[in-house]
C-alpha positions as CSV (number, residue, x, y, z in Angstrom):
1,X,33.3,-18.1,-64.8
2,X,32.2,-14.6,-63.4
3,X,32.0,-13.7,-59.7
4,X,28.5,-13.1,-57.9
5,X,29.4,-9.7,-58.0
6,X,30.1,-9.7,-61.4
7,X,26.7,-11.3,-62.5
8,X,25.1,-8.6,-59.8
9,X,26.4,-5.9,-61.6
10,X,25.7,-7.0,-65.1
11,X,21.8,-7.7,-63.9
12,X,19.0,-5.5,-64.3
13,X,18.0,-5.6,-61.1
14,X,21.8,-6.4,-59.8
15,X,21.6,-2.8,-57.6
16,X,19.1,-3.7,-55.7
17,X,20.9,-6.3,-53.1
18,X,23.2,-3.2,-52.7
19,X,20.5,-1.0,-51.7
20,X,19.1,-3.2,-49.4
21,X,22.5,-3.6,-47.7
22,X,23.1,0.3,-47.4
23,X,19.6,0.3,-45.8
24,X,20.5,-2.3,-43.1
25,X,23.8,-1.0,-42.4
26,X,22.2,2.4,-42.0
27,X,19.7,1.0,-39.4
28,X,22.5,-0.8,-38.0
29,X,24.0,2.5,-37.2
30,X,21.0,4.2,-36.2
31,X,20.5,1.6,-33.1
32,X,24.3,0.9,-32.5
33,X,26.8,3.7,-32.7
34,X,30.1,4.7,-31.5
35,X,33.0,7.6,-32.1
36,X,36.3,8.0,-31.6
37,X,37.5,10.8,-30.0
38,X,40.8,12.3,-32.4
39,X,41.6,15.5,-30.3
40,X,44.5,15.8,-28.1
41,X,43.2,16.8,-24.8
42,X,40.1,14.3,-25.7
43,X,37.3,16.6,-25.1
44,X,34.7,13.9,-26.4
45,X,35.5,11.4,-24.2
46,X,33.0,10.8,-20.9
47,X,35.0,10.1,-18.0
48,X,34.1,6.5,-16.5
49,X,32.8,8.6,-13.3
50,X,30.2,10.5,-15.9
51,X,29.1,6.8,-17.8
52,X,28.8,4.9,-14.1
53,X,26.0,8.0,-12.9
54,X,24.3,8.3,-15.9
55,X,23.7,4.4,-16.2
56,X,22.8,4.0,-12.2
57,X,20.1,6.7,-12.8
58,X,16.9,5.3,-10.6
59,X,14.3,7.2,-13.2
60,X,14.8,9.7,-15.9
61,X,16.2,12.8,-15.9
62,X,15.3,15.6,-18.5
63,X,17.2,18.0,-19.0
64,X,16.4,21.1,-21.2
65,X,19.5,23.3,-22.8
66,X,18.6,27.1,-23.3
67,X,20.4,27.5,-25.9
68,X,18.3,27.4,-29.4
69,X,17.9,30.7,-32.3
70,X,20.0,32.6,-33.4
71,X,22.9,33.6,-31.6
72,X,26.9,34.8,-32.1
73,X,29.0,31.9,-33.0
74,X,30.7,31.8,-29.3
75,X,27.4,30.5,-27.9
76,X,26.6,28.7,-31.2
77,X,29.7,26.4,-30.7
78,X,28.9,26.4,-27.0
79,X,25.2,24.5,-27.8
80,X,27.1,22.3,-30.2
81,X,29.3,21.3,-27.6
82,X,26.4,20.7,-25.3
83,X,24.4,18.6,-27.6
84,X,27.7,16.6,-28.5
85,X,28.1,16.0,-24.3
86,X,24.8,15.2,-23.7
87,X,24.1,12.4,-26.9
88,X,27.1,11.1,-25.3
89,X,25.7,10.7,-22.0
90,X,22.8,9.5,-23.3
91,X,24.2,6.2,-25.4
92,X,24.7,5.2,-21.6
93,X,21.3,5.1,-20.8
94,X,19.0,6.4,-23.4
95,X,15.7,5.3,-21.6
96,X,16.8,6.9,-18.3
97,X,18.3,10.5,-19.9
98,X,16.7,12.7,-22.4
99,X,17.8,16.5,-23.7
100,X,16.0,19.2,-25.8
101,X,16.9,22.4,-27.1
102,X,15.0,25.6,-26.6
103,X,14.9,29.4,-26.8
104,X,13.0,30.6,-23.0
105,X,9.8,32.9,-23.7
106,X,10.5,32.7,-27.4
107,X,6.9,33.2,-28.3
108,X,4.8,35.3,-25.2
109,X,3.9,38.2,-24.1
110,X,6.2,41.0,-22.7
111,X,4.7,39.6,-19.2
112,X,4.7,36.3,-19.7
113,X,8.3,36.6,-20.6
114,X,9.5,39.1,-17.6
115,X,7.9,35.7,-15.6
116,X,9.7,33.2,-17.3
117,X,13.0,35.5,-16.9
118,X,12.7,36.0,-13.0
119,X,12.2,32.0,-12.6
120,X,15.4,31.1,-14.5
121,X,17.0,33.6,-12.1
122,X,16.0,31.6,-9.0
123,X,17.2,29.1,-10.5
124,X,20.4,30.5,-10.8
125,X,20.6,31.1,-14.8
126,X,21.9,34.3,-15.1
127,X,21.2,36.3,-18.5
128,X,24.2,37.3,-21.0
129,X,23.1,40.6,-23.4
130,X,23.9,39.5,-26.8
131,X,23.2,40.9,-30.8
132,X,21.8,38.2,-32.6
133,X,19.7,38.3,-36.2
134,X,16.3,39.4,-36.7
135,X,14.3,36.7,-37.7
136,X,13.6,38.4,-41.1
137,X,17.9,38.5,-41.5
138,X,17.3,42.0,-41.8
139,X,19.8,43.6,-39.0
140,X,20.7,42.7,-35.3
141,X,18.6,43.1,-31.8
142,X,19.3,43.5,-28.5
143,X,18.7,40.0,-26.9
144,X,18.9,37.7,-23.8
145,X,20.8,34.8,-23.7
146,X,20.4,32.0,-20.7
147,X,23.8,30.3,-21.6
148,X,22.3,27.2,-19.0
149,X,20.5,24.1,-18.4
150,X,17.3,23.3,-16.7
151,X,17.0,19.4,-15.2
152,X,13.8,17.7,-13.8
153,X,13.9,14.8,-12.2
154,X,10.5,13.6,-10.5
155,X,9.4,16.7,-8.7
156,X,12.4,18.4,-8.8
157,X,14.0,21.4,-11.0
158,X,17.3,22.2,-11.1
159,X,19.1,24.9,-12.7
160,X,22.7,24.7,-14.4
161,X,24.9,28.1,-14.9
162,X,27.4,27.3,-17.7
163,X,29.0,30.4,-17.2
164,X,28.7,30.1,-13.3
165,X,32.3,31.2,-12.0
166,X,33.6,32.9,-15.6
167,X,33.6,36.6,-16.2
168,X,32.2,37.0,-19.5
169,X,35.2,38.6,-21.9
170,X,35.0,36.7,-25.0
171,X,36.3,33.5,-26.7
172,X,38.7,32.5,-22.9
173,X,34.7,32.6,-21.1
174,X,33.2,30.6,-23.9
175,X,36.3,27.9,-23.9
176,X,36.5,27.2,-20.1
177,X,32.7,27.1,-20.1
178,X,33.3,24.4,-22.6
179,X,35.8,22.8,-20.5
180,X,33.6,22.3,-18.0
181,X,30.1,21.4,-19.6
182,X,30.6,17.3,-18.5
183,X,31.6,18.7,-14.8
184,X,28.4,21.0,-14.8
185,X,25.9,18.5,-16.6
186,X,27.2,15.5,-14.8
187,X,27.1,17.7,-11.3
188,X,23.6,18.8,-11.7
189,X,22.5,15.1,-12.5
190,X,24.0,14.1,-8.7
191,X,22.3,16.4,-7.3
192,X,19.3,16.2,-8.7
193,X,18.9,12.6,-7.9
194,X,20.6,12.7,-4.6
195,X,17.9,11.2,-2.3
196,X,20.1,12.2,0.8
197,X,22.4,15.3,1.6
198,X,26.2,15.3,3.1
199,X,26.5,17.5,6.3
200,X,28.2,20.0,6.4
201,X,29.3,22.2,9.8
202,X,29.9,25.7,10.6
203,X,32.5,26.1,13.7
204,X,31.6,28.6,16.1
205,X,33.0,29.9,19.6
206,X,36.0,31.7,18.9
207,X,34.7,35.0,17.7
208,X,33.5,33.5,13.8
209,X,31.0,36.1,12.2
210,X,27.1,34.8,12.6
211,X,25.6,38.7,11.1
212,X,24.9,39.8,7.5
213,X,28.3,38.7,6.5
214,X,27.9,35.1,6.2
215,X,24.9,35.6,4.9
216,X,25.7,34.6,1.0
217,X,28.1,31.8,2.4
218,X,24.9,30.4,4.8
219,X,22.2,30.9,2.9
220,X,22.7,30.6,-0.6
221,X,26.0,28.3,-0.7
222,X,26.0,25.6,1.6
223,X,22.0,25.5,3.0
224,X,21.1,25.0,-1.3
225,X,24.0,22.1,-1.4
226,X,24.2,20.8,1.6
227,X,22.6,19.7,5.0
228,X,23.8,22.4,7.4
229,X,24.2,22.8,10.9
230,X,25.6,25.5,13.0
231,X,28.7,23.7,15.5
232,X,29.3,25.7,18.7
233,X,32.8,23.8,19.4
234,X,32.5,23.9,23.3
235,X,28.6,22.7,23.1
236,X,29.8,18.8,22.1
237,X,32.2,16.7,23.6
238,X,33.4,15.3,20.5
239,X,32.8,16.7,16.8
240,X,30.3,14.1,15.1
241,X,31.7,11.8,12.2
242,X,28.1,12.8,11.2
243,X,29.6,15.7,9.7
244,X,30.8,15.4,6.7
245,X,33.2,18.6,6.7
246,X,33.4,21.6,8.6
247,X,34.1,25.2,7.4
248,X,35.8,27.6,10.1
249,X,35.9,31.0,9.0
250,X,37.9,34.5,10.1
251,X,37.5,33.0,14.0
252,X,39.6,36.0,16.2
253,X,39.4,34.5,19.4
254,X,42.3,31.7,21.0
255,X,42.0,28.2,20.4
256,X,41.9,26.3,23.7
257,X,43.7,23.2,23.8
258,X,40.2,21.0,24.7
259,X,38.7,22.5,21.3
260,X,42.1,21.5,19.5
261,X,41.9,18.3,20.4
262,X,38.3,18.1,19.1
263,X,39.4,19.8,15.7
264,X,42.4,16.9,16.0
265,X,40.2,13.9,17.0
266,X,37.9,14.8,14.1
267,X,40.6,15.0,11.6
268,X,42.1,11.7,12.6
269,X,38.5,9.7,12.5
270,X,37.9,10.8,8.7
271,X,36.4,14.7,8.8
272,X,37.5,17.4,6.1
273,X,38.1,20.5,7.4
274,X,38.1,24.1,5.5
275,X,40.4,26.4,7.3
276,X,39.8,30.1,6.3
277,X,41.9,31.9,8.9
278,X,44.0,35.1,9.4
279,X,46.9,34.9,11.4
280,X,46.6,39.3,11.2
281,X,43.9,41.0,11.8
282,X,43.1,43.8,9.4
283,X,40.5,45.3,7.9
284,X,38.8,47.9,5.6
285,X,36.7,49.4,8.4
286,X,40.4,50.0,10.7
287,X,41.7,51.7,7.8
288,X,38.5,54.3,7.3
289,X,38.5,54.8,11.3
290,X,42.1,55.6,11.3
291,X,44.0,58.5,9.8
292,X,45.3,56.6,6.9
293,X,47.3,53.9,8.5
294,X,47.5,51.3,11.4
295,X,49.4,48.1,12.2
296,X,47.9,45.5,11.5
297,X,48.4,43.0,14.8
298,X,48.3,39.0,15.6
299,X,44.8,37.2,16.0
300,X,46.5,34.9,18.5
301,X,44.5,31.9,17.4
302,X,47.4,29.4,18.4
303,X,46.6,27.2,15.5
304,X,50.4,27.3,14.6
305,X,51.3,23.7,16.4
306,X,48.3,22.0,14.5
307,X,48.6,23.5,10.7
308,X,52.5,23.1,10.9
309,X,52.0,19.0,11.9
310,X,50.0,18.8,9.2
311,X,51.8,20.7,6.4
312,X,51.5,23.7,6.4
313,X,52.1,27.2,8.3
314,X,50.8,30.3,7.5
315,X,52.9,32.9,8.5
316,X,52.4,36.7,10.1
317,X,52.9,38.9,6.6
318,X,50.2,40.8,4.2
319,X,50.7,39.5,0.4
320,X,50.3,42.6,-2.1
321,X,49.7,42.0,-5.8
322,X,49.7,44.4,-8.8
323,X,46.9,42.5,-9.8
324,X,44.0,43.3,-7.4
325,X,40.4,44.6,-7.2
326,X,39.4,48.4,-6.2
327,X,38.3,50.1,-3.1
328,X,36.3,53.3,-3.9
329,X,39.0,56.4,-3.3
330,X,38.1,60.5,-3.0
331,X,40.7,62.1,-5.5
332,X,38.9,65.2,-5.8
333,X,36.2,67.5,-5.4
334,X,34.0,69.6,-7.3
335,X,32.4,72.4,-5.3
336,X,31.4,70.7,-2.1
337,X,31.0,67.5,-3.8
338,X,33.8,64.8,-3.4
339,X,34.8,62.9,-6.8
340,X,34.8,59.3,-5.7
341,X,36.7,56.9,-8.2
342,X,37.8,53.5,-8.3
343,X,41.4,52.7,-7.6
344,X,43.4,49.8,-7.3
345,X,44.2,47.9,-4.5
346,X,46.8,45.8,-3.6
347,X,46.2,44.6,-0.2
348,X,43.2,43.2,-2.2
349,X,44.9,40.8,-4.8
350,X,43.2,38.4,-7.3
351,X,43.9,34.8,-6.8
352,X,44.3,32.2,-9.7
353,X,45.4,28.1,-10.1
354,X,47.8,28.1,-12.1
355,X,48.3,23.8,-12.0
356,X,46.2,21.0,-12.8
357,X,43.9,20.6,-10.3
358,X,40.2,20.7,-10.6
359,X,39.0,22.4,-7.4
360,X,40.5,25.4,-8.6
361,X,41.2,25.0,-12.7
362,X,39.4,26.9,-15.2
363,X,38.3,29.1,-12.6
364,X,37.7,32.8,-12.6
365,X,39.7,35.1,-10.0
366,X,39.3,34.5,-6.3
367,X,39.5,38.0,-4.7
368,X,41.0,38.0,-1.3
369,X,41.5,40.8,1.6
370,X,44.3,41.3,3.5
371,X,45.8,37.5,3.1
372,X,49.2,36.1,4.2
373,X,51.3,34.0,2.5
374,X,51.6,30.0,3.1
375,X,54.4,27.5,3.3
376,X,54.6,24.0,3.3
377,X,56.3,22.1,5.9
378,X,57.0,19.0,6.0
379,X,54.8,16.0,6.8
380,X,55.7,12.6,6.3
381,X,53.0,11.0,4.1
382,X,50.8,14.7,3.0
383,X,50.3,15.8,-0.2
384,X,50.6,19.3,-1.0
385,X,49.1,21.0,-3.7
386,X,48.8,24.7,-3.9
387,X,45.6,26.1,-5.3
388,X,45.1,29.8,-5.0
389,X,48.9,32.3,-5.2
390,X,49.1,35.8,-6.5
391,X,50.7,36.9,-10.2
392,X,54.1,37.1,-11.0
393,X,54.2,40.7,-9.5
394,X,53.4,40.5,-5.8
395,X,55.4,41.0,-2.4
396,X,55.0,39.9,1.3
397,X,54.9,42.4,4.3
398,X,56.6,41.4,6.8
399,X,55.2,42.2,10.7
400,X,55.1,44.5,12.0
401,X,52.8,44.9,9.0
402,X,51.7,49.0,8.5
403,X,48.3,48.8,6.3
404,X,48.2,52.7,4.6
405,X,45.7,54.1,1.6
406,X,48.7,54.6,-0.1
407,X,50.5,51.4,-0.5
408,X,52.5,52.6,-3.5
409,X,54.0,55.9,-3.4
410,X,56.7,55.7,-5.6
411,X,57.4,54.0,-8.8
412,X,60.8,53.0,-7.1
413,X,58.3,50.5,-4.8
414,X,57.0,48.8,-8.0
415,X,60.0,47.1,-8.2
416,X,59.9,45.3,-4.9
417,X,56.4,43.6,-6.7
418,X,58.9,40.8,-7.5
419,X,57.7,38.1,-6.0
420,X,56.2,35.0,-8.0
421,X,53.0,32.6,-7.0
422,X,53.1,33.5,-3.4
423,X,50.9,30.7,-2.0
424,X,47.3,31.7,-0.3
425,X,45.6,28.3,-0.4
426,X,46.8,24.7,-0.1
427,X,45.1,21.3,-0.4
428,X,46.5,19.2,2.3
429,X,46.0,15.4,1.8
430,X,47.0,12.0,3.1
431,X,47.3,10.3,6.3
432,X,47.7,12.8,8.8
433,X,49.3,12.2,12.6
434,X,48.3,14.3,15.6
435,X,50.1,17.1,16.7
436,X,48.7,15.6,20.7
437,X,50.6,12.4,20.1
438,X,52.9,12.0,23.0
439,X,51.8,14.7,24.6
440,X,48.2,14.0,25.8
441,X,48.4,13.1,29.4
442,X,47.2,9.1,30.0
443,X,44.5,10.5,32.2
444,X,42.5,12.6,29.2
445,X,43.8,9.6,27.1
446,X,41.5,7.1,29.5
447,X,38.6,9.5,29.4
448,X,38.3,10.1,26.4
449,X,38.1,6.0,26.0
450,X,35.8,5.3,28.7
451,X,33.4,8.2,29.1
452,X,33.1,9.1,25.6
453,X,34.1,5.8,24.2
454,X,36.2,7.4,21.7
455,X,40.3,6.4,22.4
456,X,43.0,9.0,21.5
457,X,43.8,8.3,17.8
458,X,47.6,9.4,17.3
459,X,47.1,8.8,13.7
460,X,44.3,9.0,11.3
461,X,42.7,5.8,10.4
462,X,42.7,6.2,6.7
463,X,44.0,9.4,4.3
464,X,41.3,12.7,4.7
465,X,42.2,16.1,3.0
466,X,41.8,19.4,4.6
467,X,42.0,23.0,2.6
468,X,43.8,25.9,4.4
469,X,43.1,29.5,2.8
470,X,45.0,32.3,4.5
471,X,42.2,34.7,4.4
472,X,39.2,34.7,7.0
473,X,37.4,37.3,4.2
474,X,37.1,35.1,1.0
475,X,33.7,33.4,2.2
476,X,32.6,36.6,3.2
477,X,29.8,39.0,1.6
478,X,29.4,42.5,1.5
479,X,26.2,44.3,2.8
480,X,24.8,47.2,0.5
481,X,22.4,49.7,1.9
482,X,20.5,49.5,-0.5
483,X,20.0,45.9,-1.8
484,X,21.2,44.1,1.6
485,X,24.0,41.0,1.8
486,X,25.5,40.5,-1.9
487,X,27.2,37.0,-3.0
488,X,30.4,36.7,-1.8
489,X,33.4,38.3,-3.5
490,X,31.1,41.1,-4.8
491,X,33.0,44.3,-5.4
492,X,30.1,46.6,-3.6
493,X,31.1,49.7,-6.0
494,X,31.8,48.0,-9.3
495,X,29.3,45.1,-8.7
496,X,31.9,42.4,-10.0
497,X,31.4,39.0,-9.0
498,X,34.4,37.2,-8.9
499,X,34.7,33.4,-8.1
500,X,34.9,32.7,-4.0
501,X,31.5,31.0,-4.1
502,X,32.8,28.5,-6.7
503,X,36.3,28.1,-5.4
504,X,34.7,27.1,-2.1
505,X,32.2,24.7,-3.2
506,X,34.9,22.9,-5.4
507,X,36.9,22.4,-2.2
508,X,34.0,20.9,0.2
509,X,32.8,18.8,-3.3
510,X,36.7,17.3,-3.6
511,X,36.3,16.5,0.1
512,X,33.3,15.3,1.1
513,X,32.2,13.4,-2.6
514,X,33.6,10.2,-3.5
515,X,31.9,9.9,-6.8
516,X,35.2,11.7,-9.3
517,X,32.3,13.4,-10.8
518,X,34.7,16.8,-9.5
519,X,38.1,15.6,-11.4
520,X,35.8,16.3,-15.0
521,X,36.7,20.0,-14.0
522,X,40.0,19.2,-15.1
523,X,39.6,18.8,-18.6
524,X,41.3,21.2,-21.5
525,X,39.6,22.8,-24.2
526,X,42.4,24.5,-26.6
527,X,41.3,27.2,-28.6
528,X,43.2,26.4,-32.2
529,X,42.7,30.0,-33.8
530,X,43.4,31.0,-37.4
531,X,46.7,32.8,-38.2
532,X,44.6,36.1,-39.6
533,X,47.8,37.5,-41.3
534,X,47.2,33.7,-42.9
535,X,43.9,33.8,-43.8
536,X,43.9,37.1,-45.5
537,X,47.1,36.1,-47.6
538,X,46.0,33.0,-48.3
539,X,42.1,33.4,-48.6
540,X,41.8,33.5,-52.8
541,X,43.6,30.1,-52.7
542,X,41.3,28.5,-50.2
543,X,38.2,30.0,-51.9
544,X,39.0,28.4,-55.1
545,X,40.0,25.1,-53.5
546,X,37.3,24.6,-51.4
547,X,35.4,25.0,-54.7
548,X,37.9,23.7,-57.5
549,X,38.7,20.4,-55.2
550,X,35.6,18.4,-54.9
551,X,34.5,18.9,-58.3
552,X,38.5,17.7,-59.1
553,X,37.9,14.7,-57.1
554,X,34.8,13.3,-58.3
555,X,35.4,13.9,-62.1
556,X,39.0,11.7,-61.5
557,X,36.7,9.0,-59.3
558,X,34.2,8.6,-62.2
559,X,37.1,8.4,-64.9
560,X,39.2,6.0,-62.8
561,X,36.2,3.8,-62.5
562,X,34.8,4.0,-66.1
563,X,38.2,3.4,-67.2
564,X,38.4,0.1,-64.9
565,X,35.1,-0.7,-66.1
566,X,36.3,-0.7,-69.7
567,X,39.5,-2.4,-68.4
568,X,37.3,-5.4,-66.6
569,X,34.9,-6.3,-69.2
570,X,36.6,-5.2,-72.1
571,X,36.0,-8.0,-74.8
């Protein structure tokens, strides 16, 4: 007696059951779907931070990728890899997020599109100059790329940089802005939605720069993230646990020990601090109004006691690096006319994260000025993790420390560039103790209890993080003549941005959000190139394979199953 299966196959109609079932499973898949992620570093997979926001969204979110036409493979595989995020995202919630694809101004006017251009600049999608295809495939055309996102959520627009904190020099670029496209997407969804922002303070009162200066750091950094307010230290008797963190930057004056114990108090109740200090005071503008040199000399800020109970001290040196930025230098003169040219600059190093930490990982170069070196100490109970050293080739000045245009007069001085990683910046984290403990008298003790009804804490109530950067400069911006403050860690001659805006909103984000939305930074996209030696050895092979090998395969399929056939209902 024959199976069902059997008789279906033998009846006229017996193919049809089949199709219906291919039809079902097909819908089947269409309203329930699923993948698994096979790469090593699992760059499909959504963290459970990513899933848990995208499924509490209160309303939908649209968000709109600029990325559509034609355009070189790089960016190509970098809309793929944003279509792949986002349709992951949105199995979460599909009611609640939505993404389309689309090429800005594709089809208006000249003015039209010089409008549409501008607005996706305040937003803060800056253009890439590509070559991409005619649309007749008859040659190549100079073309703008907006490598971004734009989000709207009720009344509001957002806009995502991809590219925000990479210099743009080929496939590394492309990769880490890969790495990062669930850290930007997921970012700009929190905000978006945020119905209320984290405060965040800026100390004043010991000599901290309020001019042109802070201008990028005020302005465009933490007043578009953040609620800010401007903290003069001796104004309050306490520092507010209203304040979320608080960033003290390049202060030159002494700290009293009535505003340490505020810093302290704060620290122990739960606030983040960012410490961007210098424990030597030099500067660009000393060097110019000197006659080639000067000493650089102590701020006398008396923060050593604090930092050191913490974790960490910062000591009184200048770090060099063979790896720096430029200052504009005369080498020359034609007639009456100096010859101004670019030159390297070691007292200006560039900065990279060379661990596994998101604040600072898959991050362009910081650029620092005149920075010291940082050890850790230890702390019983803090966490240390180093975020920001030099290159393999750098050195440490020790005071007194001469600062001279001419840093490297011999190539006998290269060698002493053998210092490794110096340390510039260092995430401090756990339960910190107070540097006042045992030494506060009992009367400050019982009024700072009954007046201000805030008791000496001689140990924080629960762990807290602070970030110390040895150099009061990074957050600062230049001032051009011409076009006014500049973001910070803008080279004013060469006009390159390097990454001090993003290093230092990673750092308050780690701090002050508890969401884990910030740890997505820490994901790894290898690049898995072809051997080109390989490929052009073995390309003839491949080429006939490629065509050879399906054609192979189904011709043995269809004779393996005819010849079962004949096998299974041979007579």
């Amino acid at each position: 007696m024959r199976s069902v299966a059997d008789r279906l196959l033998r009846a006229r109609h017996g193919w049809l059951p089949a199709l219906a079932g291919l039809v079902l499973l097909n819908l089947l898949a269409i309203r329930f779907h699923g993948r698994i992620d096979l790469t090593a570093e699992g760059r499909y997979t959504l963290s459970s931070a990513t899933h848990a926001l995208v499924r509490g969204l209160p309303d939908r979110v649209e968000v709109t990728v600029l990325l559509d036409g034609d355009m070189p493979p790089g960016f190509r595989k970098l809309a793929t890899s944003a279509e792949d995020m986002l349709e992951g995202m949105r199995a979460s919630a599909p009611d609640r997020l939505v993404y389309a694809f689309a090429r800005p101004a594709a089809d208006l006017p000249d003015t039209m599109r010089a409008y549409v251009y501008d607005s996706l600049q305040r937003l803060g999608i800056h253009p890439t100059n590509v070559k991409a295809q005619t649309r007749k495939r008859e040659g190549t055309e100079e073309t703008l790329v907006f490598p971004g996102a734009v989000l709207r959520y009720r009344d509001r627009t957002l806009g995502i940089d991809f590219l925000q904190g990479q210099e743009m020099s080929g496939l590394s670029s492309l990769n880490n802005a890969e790495a990062l496209l669930e850290y930007r997407i997921a970012d700009g969804i929190r905000r978006i939605t945020e119905d209320s922002l984290r405060m965040v303070g800026y100390l004043t009162g010991n000599g901290e720069p309020l001019d042109l200066r802070v201008y990028d750091l005020v302005q465009n950094t933490l007043r578009s993230r953040y609620a800010f307010r401007i903290l003069p230290i001796d104004s309050v008797p306490y520092i507010p646990s209203t304040f979320s963190a608080l960033c003290i930057v390049k202060p030159e004056r002494r700290f009293t020990e009535s505003q340490k114990l505020k810093l302290d108090q704060y620290v122990m109740r739960g606030g983040r601090i960012v410490w961007m200090i210098d424990n030597l005071y030099a500067s660009l503008d000393s060097l110019q109004r000197s006659e080639g040199s000067f000493i650089a000399f102590d701020t006398g800020l008396d923060l050593d006691d604090m930092l050191f109970r913490y974790g960490v001290r910062i000591n009184r040196d200048l770090v060099q690096d063979l790896q720096n930025d430029g200052i504009p230098s005369v080498i020359g003169s034609v007639g009456d006319k100096p010859q101004i040219q670019v030159l390297p600059w070691p007292y200006f190093p560039l900065l990279r994260h060379t661990g596994e930490h998101p604040i600072a990982k898959n991050l362009d170069y910081v650029v620092a000025q005149f920075p010291q070196s940082v050890d850790t100490v230890d702390a019983p109970g803090i966490r240390k993790t180093v975020l920001l050293s030099t290159s393999d080739n750098a050195r440490a000045l020790q005071t007194p420390a001469r600062v001279e245009w001419e840093s490297i007069r011999t190539e006998e001085e290269l060698g002493d560039f053998r210092r490794a990683r110096i340390p510039v910046a260092v995430l401090l984290e756990g339960r910190f103790r107070s540097p006042f403990a045992n030494r506060i008298s009992t009367a400050t003790a019982d009024t700072m209890a009954r007046l201000l009804g805030r008791p000496f804490l001689p140990e924080a109530v629960a762990e807290g993080g602070m970030v110390v950067v040895a150099d009061g400069d990074l957050p600062l911006n230049s001032v051009s003549q011409k076009d006014g403050p500049l973001p910070m860690g803008t080279n004013a001659y060469t006009r390159r941005e390097y990454a001090n805006r993003e290093f230092l909103l990673n750092c308050l984000e780690y701090l002050t959000d508890g969401s884990g939305i910030l740890e997505t930074r820490g994901k790894d996209y290898t690049l898995r190139l072809l051997d080109e030696a390989r490929v052009e050895n073995e390309k003839g092979f491949w080429q006939v394979a490629d065509l050879a090998g399906p054609m192979a395969l189904v011709t043995l399929l269809i004779a393996s199953f005819q010849a079962w056939r004949r096998r299974r209902y041979a007579a």
